[in-house]
C-alpha positions in Angstrom: 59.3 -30.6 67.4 56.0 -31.1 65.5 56.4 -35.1 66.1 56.9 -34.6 69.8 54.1 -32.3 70.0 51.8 -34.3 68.4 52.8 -37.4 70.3 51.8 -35.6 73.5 48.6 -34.2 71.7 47.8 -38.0 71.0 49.4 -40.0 74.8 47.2 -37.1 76.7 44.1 -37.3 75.2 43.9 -41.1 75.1 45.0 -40.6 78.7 42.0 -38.3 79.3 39.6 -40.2 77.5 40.3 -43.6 79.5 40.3 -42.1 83.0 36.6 -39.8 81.6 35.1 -43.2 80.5 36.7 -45.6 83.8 33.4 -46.3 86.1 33.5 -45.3 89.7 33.5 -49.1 90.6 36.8 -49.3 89.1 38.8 -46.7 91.2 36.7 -48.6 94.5 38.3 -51.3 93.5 42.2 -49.9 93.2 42.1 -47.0 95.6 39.5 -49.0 98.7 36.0 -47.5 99.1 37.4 -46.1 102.3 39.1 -43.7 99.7 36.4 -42.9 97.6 33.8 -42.0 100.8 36.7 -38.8 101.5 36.5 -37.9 98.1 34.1 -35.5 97.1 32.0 -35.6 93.7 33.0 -37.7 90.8 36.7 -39.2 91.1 36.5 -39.7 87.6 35.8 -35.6 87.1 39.4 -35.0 89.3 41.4 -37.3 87.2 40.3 -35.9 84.0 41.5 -32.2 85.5 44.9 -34.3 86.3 45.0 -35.7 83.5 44.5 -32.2 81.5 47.3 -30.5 84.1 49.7 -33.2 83.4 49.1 -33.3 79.1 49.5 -29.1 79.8 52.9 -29.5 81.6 54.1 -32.3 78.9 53.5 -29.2 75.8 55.6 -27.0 78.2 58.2 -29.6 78.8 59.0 -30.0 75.3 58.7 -26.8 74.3 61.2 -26.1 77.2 63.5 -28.7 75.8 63.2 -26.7 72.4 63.6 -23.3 74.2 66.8 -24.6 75.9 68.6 -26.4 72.5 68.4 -23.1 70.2 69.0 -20.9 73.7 66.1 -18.8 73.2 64.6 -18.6 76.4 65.2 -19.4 80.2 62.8 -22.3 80.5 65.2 -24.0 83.4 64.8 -20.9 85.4 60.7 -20.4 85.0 60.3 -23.7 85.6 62.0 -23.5 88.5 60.1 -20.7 89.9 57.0 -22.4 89.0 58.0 -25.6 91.0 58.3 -22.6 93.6 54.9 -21.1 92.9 52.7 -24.4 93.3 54.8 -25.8 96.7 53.1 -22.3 97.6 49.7 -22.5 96.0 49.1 -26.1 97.8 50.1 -24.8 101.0 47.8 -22.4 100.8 44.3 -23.9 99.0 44.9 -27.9 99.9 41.2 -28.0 101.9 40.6 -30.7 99.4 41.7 -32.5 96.5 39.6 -30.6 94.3 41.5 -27.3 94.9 45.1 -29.0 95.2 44.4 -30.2 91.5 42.7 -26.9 90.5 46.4 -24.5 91.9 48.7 -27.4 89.7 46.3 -26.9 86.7 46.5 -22.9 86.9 49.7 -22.8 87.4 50.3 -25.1 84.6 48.3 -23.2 82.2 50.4 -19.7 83.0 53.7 -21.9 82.4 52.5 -23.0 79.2 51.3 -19.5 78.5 55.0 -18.4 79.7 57.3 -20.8 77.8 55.0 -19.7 74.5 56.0 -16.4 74.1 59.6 -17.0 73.5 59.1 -20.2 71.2 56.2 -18.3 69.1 58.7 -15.3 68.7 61.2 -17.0 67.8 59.6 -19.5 65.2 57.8 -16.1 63.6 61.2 -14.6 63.2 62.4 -18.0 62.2 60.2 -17.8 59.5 60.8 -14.1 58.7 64.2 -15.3 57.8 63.7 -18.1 55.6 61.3 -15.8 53.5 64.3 -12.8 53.0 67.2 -15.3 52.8 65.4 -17.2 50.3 67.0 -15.3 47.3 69.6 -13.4 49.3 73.2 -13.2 48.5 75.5 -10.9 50.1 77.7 -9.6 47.4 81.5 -9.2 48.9 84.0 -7.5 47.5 87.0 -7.9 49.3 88.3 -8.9 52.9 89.6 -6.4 54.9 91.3 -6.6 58.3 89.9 -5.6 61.7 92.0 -3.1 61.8 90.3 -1.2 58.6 86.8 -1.5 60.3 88.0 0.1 63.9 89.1 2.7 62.0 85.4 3.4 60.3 84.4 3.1 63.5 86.1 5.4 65.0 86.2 7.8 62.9 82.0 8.1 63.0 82.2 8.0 67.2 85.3 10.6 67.7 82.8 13.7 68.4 81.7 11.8 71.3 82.1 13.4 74.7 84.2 10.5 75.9 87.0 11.7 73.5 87.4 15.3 74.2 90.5 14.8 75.8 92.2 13.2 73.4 90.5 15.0 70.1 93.3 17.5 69.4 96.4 14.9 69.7 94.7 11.9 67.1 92.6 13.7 65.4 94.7 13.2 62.6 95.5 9.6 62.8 91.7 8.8 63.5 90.2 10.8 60.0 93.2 10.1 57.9 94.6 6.4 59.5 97.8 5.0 58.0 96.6 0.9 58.2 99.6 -0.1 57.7 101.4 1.8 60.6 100.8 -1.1 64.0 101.5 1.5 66.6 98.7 3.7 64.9 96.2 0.7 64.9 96.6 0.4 68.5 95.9 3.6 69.4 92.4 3.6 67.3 91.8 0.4 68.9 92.4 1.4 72.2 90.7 5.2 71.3 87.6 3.0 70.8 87.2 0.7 73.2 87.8 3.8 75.2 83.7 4.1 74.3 83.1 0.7 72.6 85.0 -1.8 74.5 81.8 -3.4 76.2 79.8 -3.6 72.2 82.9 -4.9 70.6 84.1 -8.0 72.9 80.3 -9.6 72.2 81.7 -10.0 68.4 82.9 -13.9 68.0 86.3 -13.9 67.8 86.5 -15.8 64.1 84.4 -12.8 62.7 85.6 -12.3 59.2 85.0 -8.6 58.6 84.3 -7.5 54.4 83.2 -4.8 52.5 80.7 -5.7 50.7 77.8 -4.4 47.9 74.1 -4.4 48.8 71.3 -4.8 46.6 68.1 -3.2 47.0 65.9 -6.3 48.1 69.2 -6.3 51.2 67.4 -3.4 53.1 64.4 -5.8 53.3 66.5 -8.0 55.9 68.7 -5.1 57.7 67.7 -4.5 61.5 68.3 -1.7 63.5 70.5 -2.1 66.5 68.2 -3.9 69.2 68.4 -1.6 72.5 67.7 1.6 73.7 65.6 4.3 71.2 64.9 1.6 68.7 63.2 -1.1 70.7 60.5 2.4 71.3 59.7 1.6 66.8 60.0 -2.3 67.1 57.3 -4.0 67.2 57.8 -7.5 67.2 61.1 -7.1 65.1 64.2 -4.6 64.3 64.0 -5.3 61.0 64.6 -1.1 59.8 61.8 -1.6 56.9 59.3 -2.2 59.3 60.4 0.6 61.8 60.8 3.5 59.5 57.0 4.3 59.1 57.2 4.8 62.7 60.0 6.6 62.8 59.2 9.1 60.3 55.6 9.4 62.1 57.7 10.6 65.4 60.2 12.9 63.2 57.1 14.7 61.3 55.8 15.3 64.2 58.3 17.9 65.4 58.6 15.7 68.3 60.8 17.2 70.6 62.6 13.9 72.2 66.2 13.6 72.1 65.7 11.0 69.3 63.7 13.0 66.8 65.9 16.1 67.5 68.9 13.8 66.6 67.4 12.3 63.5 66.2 15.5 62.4 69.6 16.5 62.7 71.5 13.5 60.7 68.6 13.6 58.4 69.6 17.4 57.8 73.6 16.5 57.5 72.8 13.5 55.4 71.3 15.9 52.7 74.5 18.3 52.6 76.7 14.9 52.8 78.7 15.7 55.9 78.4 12.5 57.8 80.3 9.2 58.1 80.1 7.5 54.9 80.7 3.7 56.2 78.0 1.8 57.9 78.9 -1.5 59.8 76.7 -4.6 59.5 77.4 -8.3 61.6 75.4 -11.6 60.1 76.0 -15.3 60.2 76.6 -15.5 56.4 76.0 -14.3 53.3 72.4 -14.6 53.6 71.3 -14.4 57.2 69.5 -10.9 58.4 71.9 -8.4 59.0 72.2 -6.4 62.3 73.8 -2.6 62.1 76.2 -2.2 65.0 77.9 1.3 64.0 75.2 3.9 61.9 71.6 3.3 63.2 70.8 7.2 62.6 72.2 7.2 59.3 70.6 4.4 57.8 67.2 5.1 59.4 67.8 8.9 57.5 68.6 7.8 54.3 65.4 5.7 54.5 63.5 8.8 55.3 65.1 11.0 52.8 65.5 7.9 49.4 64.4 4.5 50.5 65.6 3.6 46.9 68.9 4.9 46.7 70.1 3.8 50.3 71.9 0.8 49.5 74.5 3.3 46.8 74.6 6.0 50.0 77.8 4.5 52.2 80.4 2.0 52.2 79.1 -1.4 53.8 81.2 -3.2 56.3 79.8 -6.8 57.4 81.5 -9.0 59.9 80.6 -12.7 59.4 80.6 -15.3 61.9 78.8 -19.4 61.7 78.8 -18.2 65.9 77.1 -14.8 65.6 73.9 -16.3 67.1 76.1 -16.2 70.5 76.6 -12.2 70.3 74.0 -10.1 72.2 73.7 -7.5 69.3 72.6 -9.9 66.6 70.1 -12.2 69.0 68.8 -11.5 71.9 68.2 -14.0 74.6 69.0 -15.7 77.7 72.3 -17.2 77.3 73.4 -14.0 75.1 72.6 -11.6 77.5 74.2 -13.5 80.6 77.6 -13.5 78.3 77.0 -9.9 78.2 76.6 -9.9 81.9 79.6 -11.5 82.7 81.8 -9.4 80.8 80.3 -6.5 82.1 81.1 -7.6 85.4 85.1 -8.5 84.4 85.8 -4.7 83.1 83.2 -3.2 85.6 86.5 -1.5 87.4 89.1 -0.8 84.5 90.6 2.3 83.6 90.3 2.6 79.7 92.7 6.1 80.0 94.8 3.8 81.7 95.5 1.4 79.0 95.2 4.5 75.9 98.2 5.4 78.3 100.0 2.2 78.4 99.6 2.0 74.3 100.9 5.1 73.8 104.0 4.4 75.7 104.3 0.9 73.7 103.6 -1.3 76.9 100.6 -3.4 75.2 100.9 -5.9 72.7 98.0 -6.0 70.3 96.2 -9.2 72.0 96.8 -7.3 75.3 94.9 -4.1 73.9 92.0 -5.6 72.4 91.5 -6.6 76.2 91.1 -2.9 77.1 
């Protein structure tokens, strides 16, 4: 990336250099005096601005390139719409050659401007991560099936509005699961992608789920999950150490948002030790950043109450996958979110009672119920 950069640093500015120093009798000579009589002021002036646009659009070509090999942007797509934009700028200021240069060189300056933003975000997180996972190693300490981890899941979403109508039946087999009864796992599956279907098919399918021991410099590279509330306290990043000052600034506040009532409510329940004690974590491997997907509230509370002591508060879960970079949760961008799309579009119209239904009557296989 540097190399190509630099090459186009070096091509463009000899470029500019040689057209800057040509004399006019030169361009008389190539382009007929006939030519030169319709331009107007110093031909040499316009193809140094050309010669500018077109070194400008070669930094956002490559940079492009970059953004669309580590899928961190939608360069194809802006640069179409900037093809678009400057079809439309020459038909409207083409009076002379002057002004048709003058729209291409604006317009390339926003698209260079444009196809930054991503590449500088991603390079400073980039470099975020190399600095935590420098020393970082996840301590496992065993394996444990899906199966386990939907459970612990479940178990900290069952309040939830969405299962009021099945709350009295499982109540039992959701707070007190038998893992080793099938039936029973296909019910808690089905029970949560009743609520946690859409969050739960992003997750690569090799994910390798263990429970696993964090260390104190681990909170360092935790992030918060990256919608809703929490992109309000990110600020560049989700990473939870950087958020809490924030988030403790709202809570102090007596703030009276539905966020600050909840955490001042978790933070309250956290104290008297009557919430969910598992928290679930995804990552690339043991020493990537590590994104919560399942207790958000209660990790951000423990912070507030003992920042020290929050690694020894809850059971860690962490899923691992080498393809986690292709889940929406753990990174954010273009081609993530358009997976995202898709399969929000696939389930738009299905029935989850409908196949909670069908598993209680033994009609789904497992594969077929982690399709509900």
């Amino acid at each position: 990336m540097s190399t190509a950069l630099l090459l186009v640093v070096l091509i463009a500015s000899l470029f500019t250099a040689a057209v800057w120093l040509a004399p006019e009798q030169l361009w008389t000579m190539i382009l007929g005096s006939h030519f030169m009589l319709n331009s107007q002021g110093s031909f040499s002036s316009l193809l140094v601005l050309y010669a500018a646009l077109t070194g400008i659009y070669s930094f956002s070509v490559v940079i492009m390139a970059y953004e669309i090999s580590r899928r961190i942007g939608n360069a194809s797509w802006l640069q179409l719409c900037f093809s678009g934009a400057i079809a439309l700028g020459i038909y409207m200021f083409h009076s002379t050659l002057h002004q048709v240069i003058t729209v291409q060189l604006v317009l390339m300056i926003l698209l260079l401007l444009a196809v930054s933003i991503p590449f500088v975000r991603a390079e400073t997180a980039r470099a975020r991560e190399l600095e935590l996972t420098r020393t970082a190693n996840l301590n496992k300490i065993r394996l444990v099936e899906e199966d386990e981890v939907i459970a612990e899941f479940l178990k900290a979403e069952f309040y939830q509005p969405e299962f009021e109508r099945y709350r009295e039946r499982f109540s039992n087999i959701v707070h007190y699961p038998d893992l080793s009864n099938k039936r029973e796992n296909r019910i808690r599956r089905a029970l949560l992608f009743r609520r946690r279907g859409r969050m739960w098919r992003e997750l690569p399918r090799d994910t390798e789920w263990w429970e696993v021991e964090l260390q104190p410099n681990d909170l360092a590279r935790i992030r918060a999950f990256p919608r809703k509330q929490w992109r309000t306290f990110a600020a560049g990043n989700f990473y939870l150490t950087d958020m809490i000052g924030r988030i403790r600034a709202k809570v102090e506040a007596s703030d009276p948002s539905k966020f600050s009532v909840k955490m001042r409510g978790v933070t309250a329940d956290l104290a008297e030790s009557i919430v969910p004690n598992s928290v679930l974590l995804i990552g690339i491997d043991h020493s990537s950043p590590l994104t919560i997907i399942e207790g958000n509230h209660r990790m951000a509370a423990a912070m507030l109450l003992d920042p020290t002591s929050v690694h020894q508060r809850f059971r860690f879960y962490c899923g691992l996958s080498p393809r986690m970079r292709q889940c929406c949760w753990y990174q954010t961008d273009f081609a993530t979110l358009s997976r995202y799309a898709k399969n929000i579009v696939r389930y738009m119209f299905q029935d989850r009672d409908f196949f909670i239904q069908r598993v209680l009557r033994g009609e789904l296989t497992t594969s077929d119920a982690s399709e509900a």
